[in-house]
C-alpha positions as CSV (number, residue, x, y, z in Angstrom):
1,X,-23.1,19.1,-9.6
2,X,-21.7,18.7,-6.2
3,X,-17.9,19.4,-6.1
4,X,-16.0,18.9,-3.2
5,X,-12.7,21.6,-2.5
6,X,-10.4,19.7,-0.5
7,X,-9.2,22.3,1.3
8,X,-10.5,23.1,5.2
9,X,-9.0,27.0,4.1
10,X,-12.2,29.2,4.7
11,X,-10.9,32.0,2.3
12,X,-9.8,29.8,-0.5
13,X,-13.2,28.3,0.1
14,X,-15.0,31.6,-0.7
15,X,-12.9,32.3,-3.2
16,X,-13.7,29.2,-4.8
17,X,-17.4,29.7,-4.0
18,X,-17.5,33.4,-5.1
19,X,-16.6,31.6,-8.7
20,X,-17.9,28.4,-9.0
21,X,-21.9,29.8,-8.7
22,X,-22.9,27.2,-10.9
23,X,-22.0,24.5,-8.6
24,X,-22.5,23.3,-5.1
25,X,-19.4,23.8,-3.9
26,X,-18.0,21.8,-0.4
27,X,-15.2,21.7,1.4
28,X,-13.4,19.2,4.0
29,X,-15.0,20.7,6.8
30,X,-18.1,19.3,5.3
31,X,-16.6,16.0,5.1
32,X,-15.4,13.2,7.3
33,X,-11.5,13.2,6.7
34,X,-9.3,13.1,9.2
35,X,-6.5,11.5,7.5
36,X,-3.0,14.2,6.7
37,X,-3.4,14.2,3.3
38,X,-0.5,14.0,1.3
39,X,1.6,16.4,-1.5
40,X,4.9,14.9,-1.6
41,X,5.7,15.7,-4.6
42,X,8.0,18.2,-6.9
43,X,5.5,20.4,-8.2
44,X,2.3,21.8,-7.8
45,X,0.7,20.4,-10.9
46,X,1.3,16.6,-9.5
47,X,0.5,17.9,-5.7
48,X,-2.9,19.0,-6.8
49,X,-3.3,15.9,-8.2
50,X,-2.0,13.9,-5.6
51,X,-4.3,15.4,-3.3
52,X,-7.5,15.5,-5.6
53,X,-7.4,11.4,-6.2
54,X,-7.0,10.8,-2.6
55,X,-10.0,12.6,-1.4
56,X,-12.0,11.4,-4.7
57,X,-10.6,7.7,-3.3
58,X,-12.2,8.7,0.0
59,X,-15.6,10.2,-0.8
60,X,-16.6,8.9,-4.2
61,X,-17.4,12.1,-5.2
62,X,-15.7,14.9,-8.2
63,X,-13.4,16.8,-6.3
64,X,-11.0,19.9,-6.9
65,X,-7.9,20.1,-5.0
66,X,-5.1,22.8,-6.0
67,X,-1.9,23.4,-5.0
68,X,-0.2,26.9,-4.7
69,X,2.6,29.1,-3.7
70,X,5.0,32.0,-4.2
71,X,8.3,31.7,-6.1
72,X,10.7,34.3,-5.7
73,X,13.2,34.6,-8.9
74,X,16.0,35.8,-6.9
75,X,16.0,33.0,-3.9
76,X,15.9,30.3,-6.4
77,X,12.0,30.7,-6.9
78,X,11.6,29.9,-2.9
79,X,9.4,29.4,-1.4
80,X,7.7,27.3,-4.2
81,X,6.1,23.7,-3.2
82,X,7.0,24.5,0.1
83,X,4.9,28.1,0.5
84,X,2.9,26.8,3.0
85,X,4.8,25.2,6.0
86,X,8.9,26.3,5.7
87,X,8.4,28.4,7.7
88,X,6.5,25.8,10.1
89,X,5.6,26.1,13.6
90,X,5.0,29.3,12.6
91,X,2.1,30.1,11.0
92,X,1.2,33.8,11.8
93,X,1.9,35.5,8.0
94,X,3.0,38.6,9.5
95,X,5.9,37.1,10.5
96,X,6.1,35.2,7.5
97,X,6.4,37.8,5.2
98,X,8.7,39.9,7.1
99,X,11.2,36.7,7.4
100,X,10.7,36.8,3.0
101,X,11.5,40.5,2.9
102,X,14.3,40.6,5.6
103,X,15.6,37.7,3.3
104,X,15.3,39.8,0.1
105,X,17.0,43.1,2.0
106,X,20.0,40.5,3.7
107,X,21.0,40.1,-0.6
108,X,20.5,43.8,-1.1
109,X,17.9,43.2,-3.5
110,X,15.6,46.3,-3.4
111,X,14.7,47.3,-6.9
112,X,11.1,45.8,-8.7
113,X,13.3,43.6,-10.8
114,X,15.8,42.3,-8.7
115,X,12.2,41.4,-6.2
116,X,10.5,39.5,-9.0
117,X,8.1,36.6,-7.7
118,X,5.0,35.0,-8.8
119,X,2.0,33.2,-7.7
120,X,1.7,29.4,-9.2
121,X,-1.8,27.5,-8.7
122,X,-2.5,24.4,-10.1
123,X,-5.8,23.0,-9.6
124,X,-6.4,19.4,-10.7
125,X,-10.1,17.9,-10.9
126,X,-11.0,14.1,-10.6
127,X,-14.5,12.1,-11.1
128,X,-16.0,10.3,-8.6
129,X,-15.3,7.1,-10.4
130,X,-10.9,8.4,-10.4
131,X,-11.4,8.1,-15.0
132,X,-11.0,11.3,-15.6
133,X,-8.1,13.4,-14.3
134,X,-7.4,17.1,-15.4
135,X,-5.3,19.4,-14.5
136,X,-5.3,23.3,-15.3
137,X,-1.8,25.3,-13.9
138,X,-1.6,29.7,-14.2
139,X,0.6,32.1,-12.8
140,X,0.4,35.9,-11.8
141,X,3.2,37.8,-12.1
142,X,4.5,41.0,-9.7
143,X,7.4,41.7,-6.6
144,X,8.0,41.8,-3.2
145,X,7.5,45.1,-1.6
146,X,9.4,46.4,0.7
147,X,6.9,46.1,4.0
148,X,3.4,44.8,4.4
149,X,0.6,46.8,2.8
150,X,-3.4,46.1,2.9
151,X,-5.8,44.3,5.0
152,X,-7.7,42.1,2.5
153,X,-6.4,38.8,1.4
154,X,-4.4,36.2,3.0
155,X,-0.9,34.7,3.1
156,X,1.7,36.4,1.2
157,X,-1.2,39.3,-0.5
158,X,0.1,41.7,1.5
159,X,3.6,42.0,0.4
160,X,2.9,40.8,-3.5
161,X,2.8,43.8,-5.4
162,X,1.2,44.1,-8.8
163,X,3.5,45.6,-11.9
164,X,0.8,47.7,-13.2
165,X,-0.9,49.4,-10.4
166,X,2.2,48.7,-7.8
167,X,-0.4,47.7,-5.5
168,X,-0.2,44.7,-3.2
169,X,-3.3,42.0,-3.5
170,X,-4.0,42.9,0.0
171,X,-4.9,46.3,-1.0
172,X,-7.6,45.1,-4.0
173,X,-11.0,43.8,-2.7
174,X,-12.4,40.2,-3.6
175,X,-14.1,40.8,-6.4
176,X,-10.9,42.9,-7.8
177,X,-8.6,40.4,-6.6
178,X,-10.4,37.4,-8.8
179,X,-10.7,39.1,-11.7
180,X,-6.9,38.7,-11.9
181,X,-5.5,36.1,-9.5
182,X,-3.8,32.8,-10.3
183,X,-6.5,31.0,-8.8
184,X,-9.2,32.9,-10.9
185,X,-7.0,32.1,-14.2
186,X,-7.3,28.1,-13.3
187,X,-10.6,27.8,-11.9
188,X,-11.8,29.8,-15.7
189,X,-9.6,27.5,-17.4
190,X,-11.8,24.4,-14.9
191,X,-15.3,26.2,-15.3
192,X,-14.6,26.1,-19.2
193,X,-13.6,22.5,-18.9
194,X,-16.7,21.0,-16.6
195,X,-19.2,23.4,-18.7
196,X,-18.0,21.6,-22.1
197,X,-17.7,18.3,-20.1
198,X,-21.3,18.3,-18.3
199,X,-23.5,20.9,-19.4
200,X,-23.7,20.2,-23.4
């Protein structure tokens, strides 16, 4: 089956690649889009959807479109929906994160507990013909370190710190990083779905 990604993100691409082997996966750069496409919505879940039916809408094709983000227990799970662009013009993650740390260290909030976040992604699928609509939400739990650490990843990896190993997903290589990530944990629960959907 061909499946388009709406995304025009070459690492969630891969990622998504690097999972979905069983199908030919495409994203937006493949496509011709050039409309903003919208998430105005309250929460992931109905952003991913949001996003998935108006690319379907566009292509006539079964597409996957997820929405993510970071929540940080102690800033009233902030970032959340908005993990992407609040920090918008700027979009160089180095400075990101250290505006999310220096954040976390103006509250004097240093300990593991007190630096609790975790990583939502909610990835919805629609059919080509818009009938059937799914959506499949995880979450990976960890804390905010205290600098930047690693060089693998993207966005927020490098300061998201695992509880059991106390190392950031910046530090883990791909193949480490989706055996556990929020993104793995949906797209398993979505392979599972479209194998008992198409392949029986």
């Amino acid at each position: 089956m061909n499946i388009v990604v709406a995304t025009k993100n070459k690492f969630k691409l891969k990622e998504y690649k690097s999972i979905l082997t069983d199908y030919n996966v495409i994203s937006l750069n493949d496509c011709d889009i050039t409309e903003e496409i919208p998430e105005d919505n309250d929460t992931f879940k109905d952003n991913a959807l949001q996003k998935a039916l108006f690319i379907s809408e566009k292509l006539n094709k079964p597409v996957i479109a997820d929405d993510s983000g970071l929540s940080i227990t102690n800033l009233n799970n902030f970032p959340g929906i908005y993990s992407a662009r609040w920090a918008n013009p700027i979009t160089d993650y180095n400075i990101i994160n250290n505006k999310i740390i220096s954040m976390l260290d103006e509250k004097n909030l240093h300990s593991k507990n007190e630096r609790k976040a975790f990583f939502t992604c909610a990835i919805a699928f629609v059919d080509k013909s818009n009938s059937i609509k799914e959506v499949f939400e995880s979450t990976l739990e960890g804390y905010i370190s205290n600098y930047e650490v690693g060089e693998n990843g993207f966005a927020y990896d490098k300061i998201f710190k695992l509880f059991d190993s106390n190392l950031t997903l910046a530090e883990l290589d791909s193949s480490q990083k989706n055996l556990i990530s929020h993104r793995r944990k949906a797209i398993d629960k979505l392979i599972i779905y479209l194998n008992n959907k198409y392949k029986r």
